[in-house]
VOBA-1610 file (N, C-alpha, C; in pm, whole numbers, padded with zeros to 5 digits, always signed):
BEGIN
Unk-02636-00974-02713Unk-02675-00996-02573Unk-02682-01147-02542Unk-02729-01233-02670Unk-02709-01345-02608Unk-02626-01435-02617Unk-02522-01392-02673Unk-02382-01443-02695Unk-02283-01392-02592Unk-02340-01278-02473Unk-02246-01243-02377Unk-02350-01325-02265Unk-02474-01375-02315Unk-02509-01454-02186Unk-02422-01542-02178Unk-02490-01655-02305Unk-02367-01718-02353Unk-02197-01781-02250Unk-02166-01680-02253Unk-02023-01691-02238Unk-02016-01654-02116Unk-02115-01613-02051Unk-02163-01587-01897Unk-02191-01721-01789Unk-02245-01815-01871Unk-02331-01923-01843Unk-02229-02068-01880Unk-02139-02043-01984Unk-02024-02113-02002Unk-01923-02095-01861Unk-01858-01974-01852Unk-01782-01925-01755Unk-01848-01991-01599Unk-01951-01995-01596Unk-02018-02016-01457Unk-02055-02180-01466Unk-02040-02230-01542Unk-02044-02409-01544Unk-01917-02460-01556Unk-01767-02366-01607Unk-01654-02403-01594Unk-01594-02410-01447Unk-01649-02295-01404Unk-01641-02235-01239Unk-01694-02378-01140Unk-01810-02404-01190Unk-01916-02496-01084Unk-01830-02666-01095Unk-01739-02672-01234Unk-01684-02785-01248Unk-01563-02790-01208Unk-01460-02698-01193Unk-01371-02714-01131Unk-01366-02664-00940Unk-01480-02605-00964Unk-01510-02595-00759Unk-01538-02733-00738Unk-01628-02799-00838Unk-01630-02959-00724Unk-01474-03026-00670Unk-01395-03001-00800Unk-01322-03060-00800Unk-01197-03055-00721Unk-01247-02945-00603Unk-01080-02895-00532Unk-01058-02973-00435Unk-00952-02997-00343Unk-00877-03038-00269Unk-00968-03073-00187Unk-00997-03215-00160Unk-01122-03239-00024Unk-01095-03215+00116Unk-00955-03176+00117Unk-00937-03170+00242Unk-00934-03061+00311Unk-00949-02925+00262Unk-00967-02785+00261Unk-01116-02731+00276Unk-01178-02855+00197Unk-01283-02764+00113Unk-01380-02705+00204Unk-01377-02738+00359Unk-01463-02707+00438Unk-01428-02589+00562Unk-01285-02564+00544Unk-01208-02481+00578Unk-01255-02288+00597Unk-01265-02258+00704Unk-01254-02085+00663Unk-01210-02014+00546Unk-01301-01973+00497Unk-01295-01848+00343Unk-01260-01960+00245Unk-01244-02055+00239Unk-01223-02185+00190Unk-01309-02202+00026Unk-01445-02229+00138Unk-01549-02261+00030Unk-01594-02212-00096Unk-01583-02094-00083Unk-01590-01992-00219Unk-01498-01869-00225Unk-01455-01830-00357Unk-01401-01705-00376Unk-01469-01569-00316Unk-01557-01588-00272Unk-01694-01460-00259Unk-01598-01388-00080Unk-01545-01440-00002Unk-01499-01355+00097Unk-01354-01351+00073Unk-01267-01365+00003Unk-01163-01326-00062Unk-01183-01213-00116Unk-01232-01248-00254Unk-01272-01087-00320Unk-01353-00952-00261Unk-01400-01005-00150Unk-01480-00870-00100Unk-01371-00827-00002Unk-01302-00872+00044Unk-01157-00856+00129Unk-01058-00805+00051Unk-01023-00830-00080Unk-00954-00763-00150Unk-00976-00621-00237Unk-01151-00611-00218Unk-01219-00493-00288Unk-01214-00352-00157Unk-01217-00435-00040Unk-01253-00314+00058Unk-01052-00258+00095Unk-01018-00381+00076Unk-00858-00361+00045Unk-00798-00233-00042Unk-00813-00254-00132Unk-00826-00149-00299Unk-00895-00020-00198Unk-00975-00037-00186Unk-01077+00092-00158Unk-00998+00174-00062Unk-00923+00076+00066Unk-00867+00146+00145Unk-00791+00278+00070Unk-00671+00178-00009Unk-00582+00229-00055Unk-00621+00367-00150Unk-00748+00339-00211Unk-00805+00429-00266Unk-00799+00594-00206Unk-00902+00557-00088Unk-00980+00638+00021Unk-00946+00711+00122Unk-00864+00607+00231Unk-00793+00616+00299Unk-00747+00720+00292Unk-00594+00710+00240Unk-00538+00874+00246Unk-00587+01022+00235Unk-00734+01022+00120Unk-00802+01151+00142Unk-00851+01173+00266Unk-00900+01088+00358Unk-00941+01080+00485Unk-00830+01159+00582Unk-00706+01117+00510Unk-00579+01123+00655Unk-00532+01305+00580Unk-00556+01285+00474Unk-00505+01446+00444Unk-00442+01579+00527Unk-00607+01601+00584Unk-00580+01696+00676Unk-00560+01654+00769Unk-00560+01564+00857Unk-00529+01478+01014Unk-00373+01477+01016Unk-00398+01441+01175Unk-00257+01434+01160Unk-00165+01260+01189Unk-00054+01253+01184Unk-00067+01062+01136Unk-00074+01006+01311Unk-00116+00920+01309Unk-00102+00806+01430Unk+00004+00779+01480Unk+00060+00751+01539Unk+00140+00687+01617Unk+00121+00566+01692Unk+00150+00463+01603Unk+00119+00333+01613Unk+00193+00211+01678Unk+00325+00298+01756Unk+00407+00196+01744Unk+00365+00060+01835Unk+00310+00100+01901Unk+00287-00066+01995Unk+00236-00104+01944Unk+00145-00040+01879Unk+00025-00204+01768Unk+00110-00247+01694Unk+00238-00162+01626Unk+00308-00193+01506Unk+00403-00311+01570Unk+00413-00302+01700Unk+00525-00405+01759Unk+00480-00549+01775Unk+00307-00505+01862Unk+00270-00629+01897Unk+00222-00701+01760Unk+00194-00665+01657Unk+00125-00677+01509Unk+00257-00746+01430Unk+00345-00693+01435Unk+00501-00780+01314Unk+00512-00873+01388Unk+00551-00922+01522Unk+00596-00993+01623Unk+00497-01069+01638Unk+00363-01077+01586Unk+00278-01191+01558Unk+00302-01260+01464Unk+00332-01165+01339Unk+00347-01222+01229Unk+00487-01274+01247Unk+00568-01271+01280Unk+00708-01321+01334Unk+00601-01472+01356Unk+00585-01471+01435Unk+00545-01586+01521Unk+00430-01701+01396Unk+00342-01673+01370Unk+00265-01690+01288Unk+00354-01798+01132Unk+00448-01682+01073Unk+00491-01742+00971Unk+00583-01831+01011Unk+00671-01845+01159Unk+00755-01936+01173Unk+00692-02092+01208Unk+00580-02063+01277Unk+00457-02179+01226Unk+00453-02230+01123Unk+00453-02143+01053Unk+00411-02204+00858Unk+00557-02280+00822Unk+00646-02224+00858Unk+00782-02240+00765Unk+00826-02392+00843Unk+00780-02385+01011Unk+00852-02488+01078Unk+00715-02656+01018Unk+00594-02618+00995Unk+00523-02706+00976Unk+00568-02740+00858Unk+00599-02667+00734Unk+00634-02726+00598Unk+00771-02818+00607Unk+00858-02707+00697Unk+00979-02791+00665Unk+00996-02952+00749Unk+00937-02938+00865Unk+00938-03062+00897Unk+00837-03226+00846Unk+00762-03152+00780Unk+00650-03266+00721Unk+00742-03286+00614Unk+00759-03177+00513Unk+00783-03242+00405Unk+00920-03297+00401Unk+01020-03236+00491Unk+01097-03356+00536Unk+01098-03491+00555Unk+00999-03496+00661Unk+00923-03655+00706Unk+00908-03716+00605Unk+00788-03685+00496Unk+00736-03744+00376Unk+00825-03732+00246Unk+00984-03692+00304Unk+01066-03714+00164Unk+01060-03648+00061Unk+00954-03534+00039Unk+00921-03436-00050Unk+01088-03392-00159Unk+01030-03420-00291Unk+01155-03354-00349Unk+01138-03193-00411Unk+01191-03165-00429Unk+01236-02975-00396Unk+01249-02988-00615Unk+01260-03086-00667Unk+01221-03104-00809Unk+01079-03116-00872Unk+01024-03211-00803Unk+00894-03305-00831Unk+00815-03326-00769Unk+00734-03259-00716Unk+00657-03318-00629Unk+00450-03328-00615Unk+00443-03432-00632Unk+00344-03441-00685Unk+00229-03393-00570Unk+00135-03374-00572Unk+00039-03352-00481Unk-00054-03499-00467Unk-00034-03482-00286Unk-00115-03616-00230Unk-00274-03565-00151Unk-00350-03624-00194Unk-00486-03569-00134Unk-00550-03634-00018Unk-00386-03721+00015Unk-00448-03808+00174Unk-00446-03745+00299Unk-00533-03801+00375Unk-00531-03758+00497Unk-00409-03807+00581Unk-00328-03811+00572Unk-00210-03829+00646Unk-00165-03792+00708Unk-00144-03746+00794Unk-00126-03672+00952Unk-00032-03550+00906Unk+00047-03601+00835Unk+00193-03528+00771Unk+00121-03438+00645Unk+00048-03455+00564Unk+00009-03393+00459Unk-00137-03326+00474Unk-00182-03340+00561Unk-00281-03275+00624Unk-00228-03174+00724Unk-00106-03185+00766Unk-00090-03051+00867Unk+00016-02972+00726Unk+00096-03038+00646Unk+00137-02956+00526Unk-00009-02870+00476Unk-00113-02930+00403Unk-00266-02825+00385Unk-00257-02690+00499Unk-00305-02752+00624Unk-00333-02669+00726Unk-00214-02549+00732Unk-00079-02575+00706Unk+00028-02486+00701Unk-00015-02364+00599Unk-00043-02441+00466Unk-00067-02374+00365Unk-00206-02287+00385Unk-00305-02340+00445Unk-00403-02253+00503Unk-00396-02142+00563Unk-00273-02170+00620Unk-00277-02036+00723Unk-00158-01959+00633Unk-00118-02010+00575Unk-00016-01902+00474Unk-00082-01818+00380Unk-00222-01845+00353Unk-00312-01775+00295Unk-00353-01669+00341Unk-00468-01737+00482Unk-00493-01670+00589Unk-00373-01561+00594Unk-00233-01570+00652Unk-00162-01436+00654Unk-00142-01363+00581Unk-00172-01383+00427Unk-00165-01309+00362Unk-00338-01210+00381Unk-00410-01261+00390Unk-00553-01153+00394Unk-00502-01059+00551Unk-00407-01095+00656Unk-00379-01029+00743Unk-00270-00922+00699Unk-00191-00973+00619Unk-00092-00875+00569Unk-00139-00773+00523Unk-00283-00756+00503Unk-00342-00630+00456Unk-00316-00466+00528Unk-00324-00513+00672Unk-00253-00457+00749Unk-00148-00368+00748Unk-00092-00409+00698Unk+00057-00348+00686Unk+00054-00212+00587Unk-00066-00205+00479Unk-00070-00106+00388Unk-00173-00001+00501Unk-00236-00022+00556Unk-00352+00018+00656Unk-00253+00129+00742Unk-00205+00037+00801Unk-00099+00119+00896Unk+00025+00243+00819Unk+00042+00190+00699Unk+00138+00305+00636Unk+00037+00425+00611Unk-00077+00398+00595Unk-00116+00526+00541Unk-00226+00590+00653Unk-00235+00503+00803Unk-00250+00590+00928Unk-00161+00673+00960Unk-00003+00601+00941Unk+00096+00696+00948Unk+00159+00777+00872Unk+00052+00825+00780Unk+00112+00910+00655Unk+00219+00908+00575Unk+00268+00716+00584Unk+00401+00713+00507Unk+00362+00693+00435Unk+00283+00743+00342Unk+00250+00706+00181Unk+00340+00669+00021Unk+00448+00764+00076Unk+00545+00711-00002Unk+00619+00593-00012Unk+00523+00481+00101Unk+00580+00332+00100Unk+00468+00252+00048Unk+00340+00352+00029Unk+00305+00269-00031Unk+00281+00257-00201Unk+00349+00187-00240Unk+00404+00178-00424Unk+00329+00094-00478Unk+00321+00067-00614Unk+00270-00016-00696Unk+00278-00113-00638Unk+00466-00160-00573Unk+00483-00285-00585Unk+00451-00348-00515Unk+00407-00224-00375Unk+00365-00285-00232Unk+00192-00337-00271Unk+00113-00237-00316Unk+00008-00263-00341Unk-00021-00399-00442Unk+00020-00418-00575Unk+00015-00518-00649Unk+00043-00636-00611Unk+00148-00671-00503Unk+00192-00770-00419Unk+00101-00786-00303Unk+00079-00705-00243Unk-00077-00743-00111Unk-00204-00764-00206Unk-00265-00714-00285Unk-00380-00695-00372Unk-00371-00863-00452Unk-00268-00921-00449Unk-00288-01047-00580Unk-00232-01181-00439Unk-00149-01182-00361Unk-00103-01286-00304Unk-00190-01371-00227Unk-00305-01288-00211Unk-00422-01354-00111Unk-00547-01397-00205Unk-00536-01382-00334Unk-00634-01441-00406Unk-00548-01539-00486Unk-00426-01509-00523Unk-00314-01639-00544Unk-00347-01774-00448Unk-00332-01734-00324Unk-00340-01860-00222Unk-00442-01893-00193Unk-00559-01860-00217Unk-00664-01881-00230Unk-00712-01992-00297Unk-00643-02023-00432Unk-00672-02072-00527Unk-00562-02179-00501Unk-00431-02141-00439Unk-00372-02261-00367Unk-00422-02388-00271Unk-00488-02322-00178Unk-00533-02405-00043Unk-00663-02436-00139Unk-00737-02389-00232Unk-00844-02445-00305Unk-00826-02556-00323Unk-00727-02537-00415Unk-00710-02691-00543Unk-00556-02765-00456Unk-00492-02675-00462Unk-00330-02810-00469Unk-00292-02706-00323Unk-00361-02788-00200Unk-00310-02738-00056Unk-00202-02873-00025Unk-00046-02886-00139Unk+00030-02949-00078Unk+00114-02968-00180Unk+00194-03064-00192Unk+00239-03062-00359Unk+00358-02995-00396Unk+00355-02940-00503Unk+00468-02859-00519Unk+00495-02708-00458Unk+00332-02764-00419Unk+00280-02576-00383Unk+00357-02526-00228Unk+00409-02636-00149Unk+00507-02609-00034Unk+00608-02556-00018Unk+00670-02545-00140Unk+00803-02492-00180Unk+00766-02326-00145Unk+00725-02247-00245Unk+00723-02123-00226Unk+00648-02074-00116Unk+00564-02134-00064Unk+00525-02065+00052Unk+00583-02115+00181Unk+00707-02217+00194Unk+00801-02211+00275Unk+00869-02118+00284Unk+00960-02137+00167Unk+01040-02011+00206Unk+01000-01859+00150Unk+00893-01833+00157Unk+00841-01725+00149Unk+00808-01688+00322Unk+00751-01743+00340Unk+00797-01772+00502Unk+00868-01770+00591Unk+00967-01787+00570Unk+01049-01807+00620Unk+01129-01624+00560Unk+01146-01581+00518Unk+01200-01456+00462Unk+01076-01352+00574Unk+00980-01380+00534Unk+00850-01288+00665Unk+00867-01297+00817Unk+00909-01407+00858Unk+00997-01396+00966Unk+01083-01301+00957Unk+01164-01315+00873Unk+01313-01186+00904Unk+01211-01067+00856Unk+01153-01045+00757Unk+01135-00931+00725Unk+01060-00832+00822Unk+00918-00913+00925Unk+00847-00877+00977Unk+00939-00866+01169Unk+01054-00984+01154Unk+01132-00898+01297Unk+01195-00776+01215Unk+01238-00747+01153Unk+01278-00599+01144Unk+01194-00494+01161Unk+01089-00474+01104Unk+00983-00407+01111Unk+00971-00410+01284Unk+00911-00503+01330Unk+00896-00505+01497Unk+00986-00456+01586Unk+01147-00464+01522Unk+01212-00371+01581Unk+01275-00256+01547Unk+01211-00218+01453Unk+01198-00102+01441Unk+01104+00016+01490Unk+00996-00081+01505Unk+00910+00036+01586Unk+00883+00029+01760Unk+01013-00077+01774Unk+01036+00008+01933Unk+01088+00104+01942Unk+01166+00196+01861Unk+01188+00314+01857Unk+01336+00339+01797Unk+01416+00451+01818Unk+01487+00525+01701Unk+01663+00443+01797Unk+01695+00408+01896Unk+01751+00331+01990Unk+01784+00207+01909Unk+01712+00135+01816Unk+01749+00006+01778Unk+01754+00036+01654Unk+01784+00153+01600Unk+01865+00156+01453Unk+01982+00102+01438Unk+02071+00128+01538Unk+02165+00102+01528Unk+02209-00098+01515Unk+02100-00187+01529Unk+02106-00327+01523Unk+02044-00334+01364Unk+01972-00230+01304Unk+01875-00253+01179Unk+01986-00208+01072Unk+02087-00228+01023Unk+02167-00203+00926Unk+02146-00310+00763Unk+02059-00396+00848Unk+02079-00513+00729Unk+01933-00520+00632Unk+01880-00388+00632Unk+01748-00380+00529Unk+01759-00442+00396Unk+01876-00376+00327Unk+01915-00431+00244Unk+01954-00558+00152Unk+02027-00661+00300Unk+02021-00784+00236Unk+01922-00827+00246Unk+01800-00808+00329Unk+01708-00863+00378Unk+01627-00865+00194Unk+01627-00719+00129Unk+01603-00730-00041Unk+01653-00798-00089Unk+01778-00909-00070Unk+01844-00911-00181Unk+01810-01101-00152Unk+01799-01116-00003Unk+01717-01230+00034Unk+01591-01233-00057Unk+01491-01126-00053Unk+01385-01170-00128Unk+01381-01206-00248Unk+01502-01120-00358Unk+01484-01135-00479Unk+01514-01297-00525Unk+01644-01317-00404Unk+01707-01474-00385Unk+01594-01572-00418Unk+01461-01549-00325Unk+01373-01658-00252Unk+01294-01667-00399Unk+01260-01529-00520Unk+01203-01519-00631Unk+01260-01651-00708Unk+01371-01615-00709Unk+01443-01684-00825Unk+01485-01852-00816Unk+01474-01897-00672Unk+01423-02017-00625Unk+01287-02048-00656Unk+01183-01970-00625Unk+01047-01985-00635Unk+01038-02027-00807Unk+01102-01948-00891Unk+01066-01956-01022Unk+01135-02100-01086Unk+01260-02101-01035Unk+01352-02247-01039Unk+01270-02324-01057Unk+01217-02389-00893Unk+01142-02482-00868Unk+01009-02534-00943Unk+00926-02378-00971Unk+00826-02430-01018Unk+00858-02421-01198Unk+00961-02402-01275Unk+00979-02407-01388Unk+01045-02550-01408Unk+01114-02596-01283Unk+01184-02774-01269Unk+01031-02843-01291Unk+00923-02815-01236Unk+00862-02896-01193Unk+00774-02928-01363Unk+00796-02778-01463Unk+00709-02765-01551Unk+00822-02903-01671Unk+00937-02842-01667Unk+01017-02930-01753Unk+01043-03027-01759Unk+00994-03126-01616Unk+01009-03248-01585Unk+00862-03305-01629Unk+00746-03248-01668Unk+00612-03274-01651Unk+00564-03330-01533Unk+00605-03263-01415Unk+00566-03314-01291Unk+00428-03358-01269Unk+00394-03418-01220Unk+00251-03486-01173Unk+00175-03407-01046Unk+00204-03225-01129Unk+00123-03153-01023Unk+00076-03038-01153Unk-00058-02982-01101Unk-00131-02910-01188Unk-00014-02819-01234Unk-00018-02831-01385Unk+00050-02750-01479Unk+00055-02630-01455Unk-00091-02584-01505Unk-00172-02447-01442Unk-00039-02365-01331Unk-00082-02450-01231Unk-00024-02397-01106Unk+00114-02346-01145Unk+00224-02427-01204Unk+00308-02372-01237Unk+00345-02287-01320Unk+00244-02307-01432Unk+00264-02190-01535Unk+00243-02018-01422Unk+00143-02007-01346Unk+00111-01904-01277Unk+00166-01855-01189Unk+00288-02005-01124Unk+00372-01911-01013Unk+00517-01866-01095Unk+00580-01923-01222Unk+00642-01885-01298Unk+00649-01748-01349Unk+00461-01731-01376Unk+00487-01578-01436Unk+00425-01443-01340Unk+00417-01495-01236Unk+00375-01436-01104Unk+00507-01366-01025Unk+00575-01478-00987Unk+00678-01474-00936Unk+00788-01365-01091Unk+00760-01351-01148Unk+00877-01303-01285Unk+00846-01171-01278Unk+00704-01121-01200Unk+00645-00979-01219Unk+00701-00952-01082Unk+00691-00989-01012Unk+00696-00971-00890Unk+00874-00928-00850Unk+00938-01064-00930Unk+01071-00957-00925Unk+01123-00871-01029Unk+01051-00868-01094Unk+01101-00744-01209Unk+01114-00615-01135Unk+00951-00605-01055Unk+00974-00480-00934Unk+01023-00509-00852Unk+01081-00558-00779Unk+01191-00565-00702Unk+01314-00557-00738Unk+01344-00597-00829Unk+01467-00555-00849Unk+01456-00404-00931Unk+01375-00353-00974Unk+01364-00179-00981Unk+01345-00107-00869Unk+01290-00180-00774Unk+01360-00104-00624Unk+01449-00125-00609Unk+01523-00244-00620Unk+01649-00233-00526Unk+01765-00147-00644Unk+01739-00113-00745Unk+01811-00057-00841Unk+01763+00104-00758Unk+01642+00129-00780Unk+01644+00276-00740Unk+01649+00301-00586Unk+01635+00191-00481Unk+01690+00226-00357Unk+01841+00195-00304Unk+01910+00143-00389Unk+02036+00130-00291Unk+02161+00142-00413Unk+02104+00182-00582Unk+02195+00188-00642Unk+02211+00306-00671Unk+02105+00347-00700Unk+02079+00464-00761Unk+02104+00582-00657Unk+01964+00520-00550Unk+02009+00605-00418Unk+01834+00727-00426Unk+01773+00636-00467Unk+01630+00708-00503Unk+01522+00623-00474Unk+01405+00678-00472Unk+01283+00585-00440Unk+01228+00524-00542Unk+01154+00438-00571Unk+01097+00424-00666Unk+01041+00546-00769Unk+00998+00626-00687Unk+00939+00733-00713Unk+01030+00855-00817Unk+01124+00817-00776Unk+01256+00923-00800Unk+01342+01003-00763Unk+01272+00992-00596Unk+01285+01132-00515Unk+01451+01089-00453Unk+01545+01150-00414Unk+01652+01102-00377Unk+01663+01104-00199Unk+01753+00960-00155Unk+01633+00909-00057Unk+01805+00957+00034Unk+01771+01048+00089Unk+01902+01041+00224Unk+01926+00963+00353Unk+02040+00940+00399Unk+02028+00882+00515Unk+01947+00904+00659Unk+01924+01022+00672Unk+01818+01066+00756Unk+01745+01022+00728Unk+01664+01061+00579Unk+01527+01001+00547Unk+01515+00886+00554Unk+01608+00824+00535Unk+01630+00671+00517Unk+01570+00620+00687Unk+01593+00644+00783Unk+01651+00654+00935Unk+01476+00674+00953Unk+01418+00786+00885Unk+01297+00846+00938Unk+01185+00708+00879Unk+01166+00665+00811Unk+01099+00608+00711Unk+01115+00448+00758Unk+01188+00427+00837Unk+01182+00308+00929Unk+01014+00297+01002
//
């Protein structure tokens, strides 16, 4: 017992020494200050996913589409914010796409790079959403490991981003991660104006093959940054390296069992109707 205090009391003075130490320019920021409204956001998250559907069982599903329209088409809007603030600062400030070290000045330019990254966080605790709504609408079969494991970890990932290194190398992936949520989230938005604009939605597909793309950049970059010994927290890269490596392992087992195979993750074999319905 007192060797798990111990290691209780260690753990919580490692914690108290690297919280002083985060990014000063964040630190006063919404959900910012401590991990404590992250994790309770990600627990009632879980729970949904848990709960939720026994709730919807016997009901019958929602019909959501205008929230679903006005809701992607924010996020449309939202992430092209993020993507247009990164790309033009770190333009400005010369940022290299190899090396890039993290600056903790207040600089007009690297302070609205933070603030970008803030709110790329922020959208991710909103992206929660998106699992909420599949299983008002009883599409449960969208919601997968990979969907869940990917909403459940990306908002306590960035968390720990805008914490410590809100700039840095850390701009890279949540640019063009960004920038892909734009396209991904106008499809979605027009899709749920109704069954009329299928016929413009043909390109689901590359839109996957974009993401796996944006992985394998993401992993590039931050494995350039590890081999060069860049002058940005190691840590950081070791974690988006093996983050990003899980992340497309399942993805590319969807896109193997949705468009090669011709099945769901699940196994079930996915027809073009269904395909059509499941929009």
């Amino acid at each position: 017992m007192d060797a798990l205090y111990g290691y209780a009391l260690e753990l919580y003075e490692f914690y108290n020494y690297h919280h002083a130490r985060g990014d000063p320019r964040s630190k006063d920021w919404p959900l910012v200050e401590n991990y404590a409204p992250t994790f309770v956001m990600t627990v009632l998250y879980l729970s949904a996913v848990k709960f939720l559907p026994i709730y919807m069982r016997n009901r019958k599903p929602l019909k959501l589409n205008r929230l679903m329209v006005v809701y992607n088409l924010a996020l449309v809007a939202l992430n092209f914010h993020i993507f247009k603030e990164l790309m033009v600062c770190s333009w400005s400030l010369g940022y290299s796409y190899t090396c890039q070290p993290i600056n903790y000045s207040f600089d007009p330019h690297e302070l609205r790079i933070s603030k970008a990254i803030w709110w790329y966080y922020i959208s991710k605790g909103i992206e929660y959403m998106d699992t909420i709504i599949f299983i008002l609408r009883k599409k449960n079969d969208q919601v997968s490991f990979l969907h869940v494991y990917h909403h459940a970890t990306m908002f306590s990932l960035w968390w720990i981003g805008v914490k410590w290194v809100a700039g840095g190398q850390a701009f890279f992936g949540s640019m063009i991660n960004s920038w892909i949520h734009v396209l991904m989230y106008l499809y979605y938005g027009l899709s749920a104006i109704g069954p009329h604009m299928q016929k413009y939605l043909k390109w689901k597909k590359y839109l996957t093959q974009l993401q796996l793309t944006q992985f394998c950049l993401g992993i590039g970059n931050a494995a350039a940054g590890i081999y060069v010994n860049c002058d940005f927290p190691q840590w950081m890269g070791y974690a988006l390296v093996f983050y990003a490596s899980s992340i497309m392992a399942l993805f590319i087992n969807f896109y193997i069992q949705a468009y090669i195979a011709g099945k769901r993750p699940g196994g079930e074999v996915k027809s073009k109707k269904k395909e059509e319905k499941a929009e």
